[in-house]
C-alpha positions as a Markdown table, in Angstrom:
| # | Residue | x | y | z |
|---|---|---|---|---|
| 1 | Unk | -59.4 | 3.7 | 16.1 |
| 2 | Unk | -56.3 | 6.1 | 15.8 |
| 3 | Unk | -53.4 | 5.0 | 17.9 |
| 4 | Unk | -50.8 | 7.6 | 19.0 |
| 5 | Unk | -47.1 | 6.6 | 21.0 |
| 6 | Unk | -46.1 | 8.9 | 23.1 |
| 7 | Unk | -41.8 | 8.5 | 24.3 |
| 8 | Unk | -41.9 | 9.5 | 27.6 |
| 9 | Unk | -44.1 | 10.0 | 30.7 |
| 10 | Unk | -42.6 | 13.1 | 31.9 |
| 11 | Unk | -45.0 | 16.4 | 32.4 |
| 12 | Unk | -44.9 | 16.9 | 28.7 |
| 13 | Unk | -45.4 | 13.0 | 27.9 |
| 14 | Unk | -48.6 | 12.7 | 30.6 |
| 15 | Unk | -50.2 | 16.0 | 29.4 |
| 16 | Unk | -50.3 | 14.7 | 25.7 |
| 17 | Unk | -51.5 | 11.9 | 26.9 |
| 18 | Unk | -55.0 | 13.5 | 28.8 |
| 19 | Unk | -55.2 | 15.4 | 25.3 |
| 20 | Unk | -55.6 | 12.8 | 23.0 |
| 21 | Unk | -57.4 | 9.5 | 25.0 |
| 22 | Unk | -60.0 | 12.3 | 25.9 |
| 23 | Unk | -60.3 | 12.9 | 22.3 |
| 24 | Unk | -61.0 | 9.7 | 21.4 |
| 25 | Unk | -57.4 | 8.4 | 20.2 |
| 26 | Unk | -55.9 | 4.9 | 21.6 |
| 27 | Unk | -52.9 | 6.7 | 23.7 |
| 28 | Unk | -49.9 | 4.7 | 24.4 |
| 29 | Unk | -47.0 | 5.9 | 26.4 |
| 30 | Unk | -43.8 | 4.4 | 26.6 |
| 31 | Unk | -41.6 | 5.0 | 29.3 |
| 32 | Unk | -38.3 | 3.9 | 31.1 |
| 33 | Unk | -39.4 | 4.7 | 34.5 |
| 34 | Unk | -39.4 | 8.3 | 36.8 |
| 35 | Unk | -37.2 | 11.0 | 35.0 |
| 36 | Unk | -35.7 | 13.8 | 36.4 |
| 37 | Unk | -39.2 | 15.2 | 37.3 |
| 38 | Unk | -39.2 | 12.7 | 40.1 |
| 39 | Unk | -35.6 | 13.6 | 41.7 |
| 40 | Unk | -36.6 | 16.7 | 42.9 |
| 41 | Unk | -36.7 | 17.6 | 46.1 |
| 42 | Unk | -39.3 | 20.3 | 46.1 |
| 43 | Unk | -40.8 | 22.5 | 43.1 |
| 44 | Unk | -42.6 | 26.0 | 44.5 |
| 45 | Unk | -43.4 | 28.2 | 41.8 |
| 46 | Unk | -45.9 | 25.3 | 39.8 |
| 47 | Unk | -49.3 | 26.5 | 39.6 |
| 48 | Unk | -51.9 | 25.4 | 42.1 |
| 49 | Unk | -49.5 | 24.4 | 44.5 |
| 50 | Unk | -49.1 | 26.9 | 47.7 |
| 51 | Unk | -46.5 | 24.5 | 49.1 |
| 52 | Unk | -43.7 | 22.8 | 47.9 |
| 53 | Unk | -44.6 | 19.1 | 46.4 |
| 54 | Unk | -42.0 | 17.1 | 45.4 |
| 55 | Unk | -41.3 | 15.8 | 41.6 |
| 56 | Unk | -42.0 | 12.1 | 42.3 |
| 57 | Unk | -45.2 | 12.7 | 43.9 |
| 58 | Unk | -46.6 | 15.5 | 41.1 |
| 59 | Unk | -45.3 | 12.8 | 38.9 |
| 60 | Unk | -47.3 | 10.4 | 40.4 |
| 61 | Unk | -50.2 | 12.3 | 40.3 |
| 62 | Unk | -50.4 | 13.0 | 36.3 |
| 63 | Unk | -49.9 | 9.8 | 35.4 |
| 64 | Unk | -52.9 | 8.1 | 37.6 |
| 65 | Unk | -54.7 | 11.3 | 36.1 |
| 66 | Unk | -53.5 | 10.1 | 32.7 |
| 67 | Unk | -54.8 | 6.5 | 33.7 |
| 68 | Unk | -58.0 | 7.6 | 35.0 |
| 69 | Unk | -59.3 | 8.3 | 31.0 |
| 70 | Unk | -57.7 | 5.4 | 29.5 |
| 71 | Unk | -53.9 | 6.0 | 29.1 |
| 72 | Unk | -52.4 | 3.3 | 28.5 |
| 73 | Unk | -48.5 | 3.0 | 30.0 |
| 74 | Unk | -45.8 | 0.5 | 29.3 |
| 75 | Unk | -42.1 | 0.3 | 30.5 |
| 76 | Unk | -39.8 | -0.2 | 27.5 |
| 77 | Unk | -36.2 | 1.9 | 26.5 |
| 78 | Unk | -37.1 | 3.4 | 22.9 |
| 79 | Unk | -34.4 | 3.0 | 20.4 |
| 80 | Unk | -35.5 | 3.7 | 17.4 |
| 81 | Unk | -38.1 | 5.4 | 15.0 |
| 82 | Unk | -39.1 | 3.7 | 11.8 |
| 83 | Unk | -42.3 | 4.6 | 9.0 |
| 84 | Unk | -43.8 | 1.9 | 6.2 |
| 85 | Unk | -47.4 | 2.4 | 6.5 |
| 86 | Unk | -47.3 | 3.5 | 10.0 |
| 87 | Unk | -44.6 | 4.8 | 12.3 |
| 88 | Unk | -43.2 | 2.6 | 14.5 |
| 89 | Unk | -41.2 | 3.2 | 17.6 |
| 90 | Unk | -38.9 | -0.1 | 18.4 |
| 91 | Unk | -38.1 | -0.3 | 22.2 |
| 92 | Unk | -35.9 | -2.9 | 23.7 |
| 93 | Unk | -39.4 | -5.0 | 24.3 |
| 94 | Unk | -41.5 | -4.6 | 21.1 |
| 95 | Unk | -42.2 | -2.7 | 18.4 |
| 96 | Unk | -45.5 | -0.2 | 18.7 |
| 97 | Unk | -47.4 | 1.0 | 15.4 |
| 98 | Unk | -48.8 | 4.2 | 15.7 |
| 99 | Unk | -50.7 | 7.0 | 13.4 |
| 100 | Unk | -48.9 | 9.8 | 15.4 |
| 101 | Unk | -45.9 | 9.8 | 17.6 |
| 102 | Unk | -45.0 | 12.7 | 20.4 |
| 103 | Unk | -41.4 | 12.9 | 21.7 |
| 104 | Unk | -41.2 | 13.7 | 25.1 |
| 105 | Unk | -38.3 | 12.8 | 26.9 |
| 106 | Unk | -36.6 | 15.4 | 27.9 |
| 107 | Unk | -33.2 | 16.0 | 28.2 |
| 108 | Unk | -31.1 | 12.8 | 29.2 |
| 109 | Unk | -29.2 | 13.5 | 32.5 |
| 110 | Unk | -25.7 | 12.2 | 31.5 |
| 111 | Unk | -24.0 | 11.6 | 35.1 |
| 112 | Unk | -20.5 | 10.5 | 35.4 |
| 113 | Unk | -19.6 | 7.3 | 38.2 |
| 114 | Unk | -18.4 | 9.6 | 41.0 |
| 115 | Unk | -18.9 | 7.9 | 44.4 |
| 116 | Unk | -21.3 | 9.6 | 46.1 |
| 117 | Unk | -23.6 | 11.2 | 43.4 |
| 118 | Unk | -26.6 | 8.9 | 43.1 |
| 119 | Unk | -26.5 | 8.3 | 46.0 |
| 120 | Unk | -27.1 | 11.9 | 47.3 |
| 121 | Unk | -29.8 | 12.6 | 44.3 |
| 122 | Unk | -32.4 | 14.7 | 46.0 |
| 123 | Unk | -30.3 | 15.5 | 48.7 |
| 124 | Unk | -27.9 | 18.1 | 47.4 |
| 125 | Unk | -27.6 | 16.3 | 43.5 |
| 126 | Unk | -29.6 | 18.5 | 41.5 |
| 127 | Unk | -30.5 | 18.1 | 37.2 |
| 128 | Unk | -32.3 | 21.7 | 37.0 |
| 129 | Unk | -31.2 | 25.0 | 38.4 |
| 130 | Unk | -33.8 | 27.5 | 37.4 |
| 131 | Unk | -36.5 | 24.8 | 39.3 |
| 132 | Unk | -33.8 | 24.8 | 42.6 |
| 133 | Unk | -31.8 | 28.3 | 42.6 |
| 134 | Unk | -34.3 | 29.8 | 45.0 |
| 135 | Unk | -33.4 | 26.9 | 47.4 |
| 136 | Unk | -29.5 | 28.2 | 47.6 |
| 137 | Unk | -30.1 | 31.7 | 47.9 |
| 138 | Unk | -26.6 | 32.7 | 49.4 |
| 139 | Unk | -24.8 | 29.3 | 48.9 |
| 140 | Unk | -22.1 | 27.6 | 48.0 |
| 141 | Unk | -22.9 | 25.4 | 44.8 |
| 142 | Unk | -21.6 | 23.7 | 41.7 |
| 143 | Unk | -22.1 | 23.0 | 38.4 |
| 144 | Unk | -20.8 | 19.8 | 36.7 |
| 145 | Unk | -20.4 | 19.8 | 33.1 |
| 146 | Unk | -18.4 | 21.6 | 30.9 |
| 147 | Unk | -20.2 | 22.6 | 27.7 |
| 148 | Unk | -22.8 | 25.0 | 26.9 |
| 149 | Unk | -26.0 | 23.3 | 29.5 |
| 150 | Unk | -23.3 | 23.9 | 32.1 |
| 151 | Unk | -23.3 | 27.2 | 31.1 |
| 152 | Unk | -26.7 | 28.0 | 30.9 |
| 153 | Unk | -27.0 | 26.3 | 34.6 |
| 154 | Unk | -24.5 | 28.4 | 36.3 |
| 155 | Unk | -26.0 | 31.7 | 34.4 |
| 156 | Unk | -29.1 | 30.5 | 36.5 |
| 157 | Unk | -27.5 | 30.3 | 39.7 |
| 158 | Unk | -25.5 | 33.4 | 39.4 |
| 159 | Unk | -27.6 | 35.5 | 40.7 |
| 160 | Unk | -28.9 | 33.2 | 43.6 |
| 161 | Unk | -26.2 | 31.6 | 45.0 |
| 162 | Unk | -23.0 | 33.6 | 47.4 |
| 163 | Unk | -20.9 | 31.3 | 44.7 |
| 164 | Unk | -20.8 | 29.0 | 41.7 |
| 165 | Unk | -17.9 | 26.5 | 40.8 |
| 166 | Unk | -17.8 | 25.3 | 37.4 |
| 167 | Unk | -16.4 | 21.6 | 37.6 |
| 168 | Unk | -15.5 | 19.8 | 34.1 |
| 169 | Unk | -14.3 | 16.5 | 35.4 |
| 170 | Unk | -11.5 | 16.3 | 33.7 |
| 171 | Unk | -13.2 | 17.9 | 30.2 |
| 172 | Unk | -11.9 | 20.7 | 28.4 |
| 173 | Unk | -14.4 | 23.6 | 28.8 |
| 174 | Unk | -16.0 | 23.8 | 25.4 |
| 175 | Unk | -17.7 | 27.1 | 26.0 |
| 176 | Unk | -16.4 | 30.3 | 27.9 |
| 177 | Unk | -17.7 | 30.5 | 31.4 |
| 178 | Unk | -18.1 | 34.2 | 33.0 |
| 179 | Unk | -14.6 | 35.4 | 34.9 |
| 180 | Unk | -16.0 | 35.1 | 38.0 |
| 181 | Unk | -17.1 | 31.5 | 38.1 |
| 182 | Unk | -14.1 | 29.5 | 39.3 |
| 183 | Unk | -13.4 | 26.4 | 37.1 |
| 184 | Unk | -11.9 | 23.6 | 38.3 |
| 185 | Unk | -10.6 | 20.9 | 35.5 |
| 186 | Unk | -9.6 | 17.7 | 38.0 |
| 187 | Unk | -11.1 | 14.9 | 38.2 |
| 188 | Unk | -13.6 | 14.3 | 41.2 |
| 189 | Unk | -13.0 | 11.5 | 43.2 |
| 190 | Unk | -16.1 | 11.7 | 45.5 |
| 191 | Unk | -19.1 | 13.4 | 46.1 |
| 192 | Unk | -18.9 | 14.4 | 50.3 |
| 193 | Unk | -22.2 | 14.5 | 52.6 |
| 194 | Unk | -22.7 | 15.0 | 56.5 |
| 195 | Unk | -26.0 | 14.1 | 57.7 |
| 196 | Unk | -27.3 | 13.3 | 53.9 |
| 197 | Unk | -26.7 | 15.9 | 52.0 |
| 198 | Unk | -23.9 | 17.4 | 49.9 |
| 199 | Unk | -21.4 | 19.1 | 52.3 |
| 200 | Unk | -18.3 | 19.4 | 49.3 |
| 201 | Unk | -16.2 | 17.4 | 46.7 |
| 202 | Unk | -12.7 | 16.1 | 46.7 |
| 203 | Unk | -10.9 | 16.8 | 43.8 |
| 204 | Unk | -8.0 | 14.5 | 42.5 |
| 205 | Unk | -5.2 | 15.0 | 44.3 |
| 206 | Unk | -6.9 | 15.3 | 47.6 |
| 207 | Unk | -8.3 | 18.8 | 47.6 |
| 208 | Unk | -11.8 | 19.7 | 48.9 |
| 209 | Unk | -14.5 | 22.1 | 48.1 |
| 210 | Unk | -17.6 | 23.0 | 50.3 |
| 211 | Unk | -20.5 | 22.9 | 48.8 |
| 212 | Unk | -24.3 | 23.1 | 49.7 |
| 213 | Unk | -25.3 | 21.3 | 46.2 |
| 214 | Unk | -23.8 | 19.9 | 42.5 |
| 215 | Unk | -25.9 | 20.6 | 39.5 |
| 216 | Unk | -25.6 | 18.0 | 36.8 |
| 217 | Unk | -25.5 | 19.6 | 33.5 |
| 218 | Unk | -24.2 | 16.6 | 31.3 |
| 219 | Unk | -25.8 | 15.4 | 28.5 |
| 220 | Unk | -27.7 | 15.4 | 25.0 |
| 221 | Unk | -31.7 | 15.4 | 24.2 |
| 222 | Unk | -32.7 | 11.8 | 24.4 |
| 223 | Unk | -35.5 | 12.5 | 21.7 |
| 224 | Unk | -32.9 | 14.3 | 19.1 |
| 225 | Unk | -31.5 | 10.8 | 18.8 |
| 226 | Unk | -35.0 | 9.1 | 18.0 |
| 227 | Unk | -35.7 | 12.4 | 15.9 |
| 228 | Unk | -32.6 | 12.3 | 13.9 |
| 229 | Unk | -33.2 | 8.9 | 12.9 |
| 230 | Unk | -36.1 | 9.7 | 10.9 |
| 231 | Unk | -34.9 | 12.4 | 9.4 |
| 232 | Unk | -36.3 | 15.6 | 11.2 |
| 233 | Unk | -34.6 | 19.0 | 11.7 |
| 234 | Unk | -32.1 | 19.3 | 14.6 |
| 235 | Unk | -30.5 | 22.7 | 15.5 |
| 236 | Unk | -27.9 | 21.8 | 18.2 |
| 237 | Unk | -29.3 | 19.2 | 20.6 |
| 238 | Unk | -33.2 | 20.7 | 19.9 |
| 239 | Unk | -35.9 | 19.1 | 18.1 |
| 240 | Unk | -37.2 | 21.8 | 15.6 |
| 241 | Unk | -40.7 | 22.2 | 15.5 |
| 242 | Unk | -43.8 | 24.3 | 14.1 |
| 243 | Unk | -46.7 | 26.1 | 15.8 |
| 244 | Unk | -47.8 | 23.3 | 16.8 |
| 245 | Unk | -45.3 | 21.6 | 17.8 |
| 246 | Unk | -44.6 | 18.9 | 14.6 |
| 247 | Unk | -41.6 | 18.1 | 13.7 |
| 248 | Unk | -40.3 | 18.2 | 10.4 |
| 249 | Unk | -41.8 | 14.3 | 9.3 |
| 250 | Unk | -45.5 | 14.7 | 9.4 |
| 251 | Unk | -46.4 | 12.6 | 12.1 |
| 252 | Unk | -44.1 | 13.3 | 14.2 |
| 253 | Unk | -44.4 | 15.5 | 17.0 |
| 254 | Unk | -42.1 | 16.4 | 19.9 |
| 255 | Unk | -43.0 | 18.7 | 22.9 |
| 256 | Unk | -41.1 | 19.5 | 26.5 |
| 257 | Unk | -37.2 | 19.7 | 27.2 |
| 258 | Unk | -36.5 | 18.3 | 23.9 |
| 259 | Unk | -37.9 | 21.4 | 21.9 |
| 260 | Unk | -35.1 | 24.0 | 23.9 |
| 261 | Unk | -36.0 | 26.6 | 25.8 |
| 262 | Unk | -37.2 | 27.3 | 29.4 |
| 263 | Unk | -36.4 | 24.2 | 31.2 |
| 264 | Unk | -40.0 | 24.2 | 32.9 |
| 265 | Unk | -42.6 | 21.6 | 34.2 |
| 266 | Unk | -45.3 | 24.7 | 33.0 |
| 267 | Unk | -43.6 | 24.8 | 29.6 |
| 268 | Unk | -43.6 | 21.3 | 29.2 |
| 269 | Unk | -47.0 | 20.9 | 30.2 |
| 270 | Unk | -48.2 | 23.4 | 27.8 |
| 271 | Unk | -46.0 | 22.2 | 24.9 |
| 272 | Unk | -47.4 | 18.5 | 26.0 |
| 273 | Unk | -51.3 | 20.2 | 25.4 |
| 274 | Unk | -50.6 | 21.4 | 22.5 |
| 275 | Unk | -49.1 | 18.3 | 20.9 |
| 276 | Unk | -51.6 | 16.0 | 22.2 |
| 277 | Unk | -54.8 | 18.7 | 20.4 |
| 278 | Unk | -52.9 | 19.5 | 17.7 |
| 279 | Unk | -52.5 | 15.1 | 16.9 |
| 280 | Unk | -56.5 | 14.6 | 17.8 |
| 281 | Unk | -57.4 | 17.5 | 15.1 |
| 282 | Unk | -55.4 | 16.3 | 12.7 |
| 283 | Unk | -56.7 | 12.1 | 13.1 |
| 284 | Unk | -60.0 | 13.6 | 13.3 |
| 285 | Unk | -59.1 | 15.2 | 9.2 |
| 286 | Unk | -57.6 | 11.5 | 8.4 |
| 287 | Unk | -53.9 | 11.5 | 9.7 |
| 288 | Unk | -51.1 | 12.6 | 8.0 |
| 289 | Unk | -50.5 | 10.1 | 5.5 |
| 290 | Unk | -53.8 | 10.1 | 3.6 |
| 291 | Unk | -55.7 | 8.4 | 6.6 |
């Protein structure tokens, strides 16, 4: 029987994942445990859903869809994409052969050791503005990070929130943030809540802001690493892909945050279905490496 490994068991991971075991194909997904999916608080604008449901629990939901046809799930850190006959994805537990890999897991959430931040995930800590923006409609928020996913975060918030505070942590801005976003370049010593939720920051040196919520906007593609190390396109911190949604090394296939674009559990759903169809047809034809 074919064997595809999907990395990652994100919205894009899990949809692959019903695509190709109810085609017929052994489905493995390897997984670190709940991503960002699962820290948030509410999502309202996800099909099929007339109230809000939180991440970790339409997380949980997919994946004991995913088991229900024979997905197979195992928690191991991948590190490393290899080929002989077969790829191979090496994790920190095994090594896992496969006619087909998908990428799926999404952007890594870089987050600096500031007292107070994982703590308060879900409760003010946020990892995806376009998903939350609606939720501070006339607030006060942040955005921590200094490069260009900071900048796409606050460009989201912008026109939702009464104000948005770029906050670099001691980085240099490496893009150019709009005039009227204040940027603040000190370190932050702590992450401030009253009754368990973000009420501000303090800045080194004592200062605080008030704040209703930080957005974390740190960080590379997870996948681009994998990708990179066998030898596919990157542009920037995205995987390139084709119409449907291959990578550059036959075989290889990558689908959700990793791809760029609209940072979206309904994108990466879709991008997920297509993936896992697009792997069944072509396992059906022989594979990719003369079957």
């Amino acid at each position: 029987m074919s064997k595809v490994v999907i990395v990652g068991s994100g919205p894009a991971g899990v949809s692959a994942a019903l695509y190709t075991a109810r085609a017929g194909v052994e489905t493995l997904v390897i997984s670190r445990g709940s991503g960002a999916l699962a820290r948030s608080e509410g999502i309202q604008n996800y099909y099929g859903f007339p109230e809000a449901i939180s991440g970790a629990e339409l997380e949980r939901r997919g994946i004991e869809g995913a088991k229900a046809v024979g997905v197979q799930f195992v928690e191991d850190e991948a590190v490393s994409l290899g080929f002989t006959d077969r790829l191979a994805v090496e994790g920190l537990r095994g090594e896992y052969d496969a006619d087909a890999v998908i990428l799926a897991t999404g952007v890594s959430r870089a987050a600096p050791k500031v007292p107070g931040l994982a703590e308060l995930e879900g409760h003010g800590v946020r990892y995806c503005a376009t998903c939350a923006a609606f939720f501070y409609r006339g607030k006060h928020v942040a955005v921590l990070g200094s490069g260009s996913y900071a900048l796409h975060e606050a460009s989201a918030l912008a026109p939702v929130a009464g104000k948005v505070i770029i906050l670099t942590n001691g980085a240099a801005p490496t893009v150019e943030f709009p005039p009227e976003m204040e940027v603040r370049t000190e370190k932050l010593e702590e992450i401030l809540s009253a009754e368990g939720r973000v009420s501000g920051v303090r800045l080194a040196g004592g200062e605080e802001l008030a704040l209703d919520g930080v957005f974390v906007a740190l960080g590379v593609a997870g996948s681009t690493d994998l990708a990179r190390r066998m030898g596919a396109e990157i542009q920037g911190s995205r995987i390139v892909v084709d119409d449907k949604m291959m990578t550059t090394v036959p075989g290889l296939f990558a689908a959700g945050d990793c791809t760029g674009g609209l940072l979206q559990v309904a994108k990466a759903v879709y991008e997920g279905a297509l993936a896992g169809s697009e792997v069944a047809k072509a396992l059906r034809k022989g594979g990719f490496y003369g079957g």
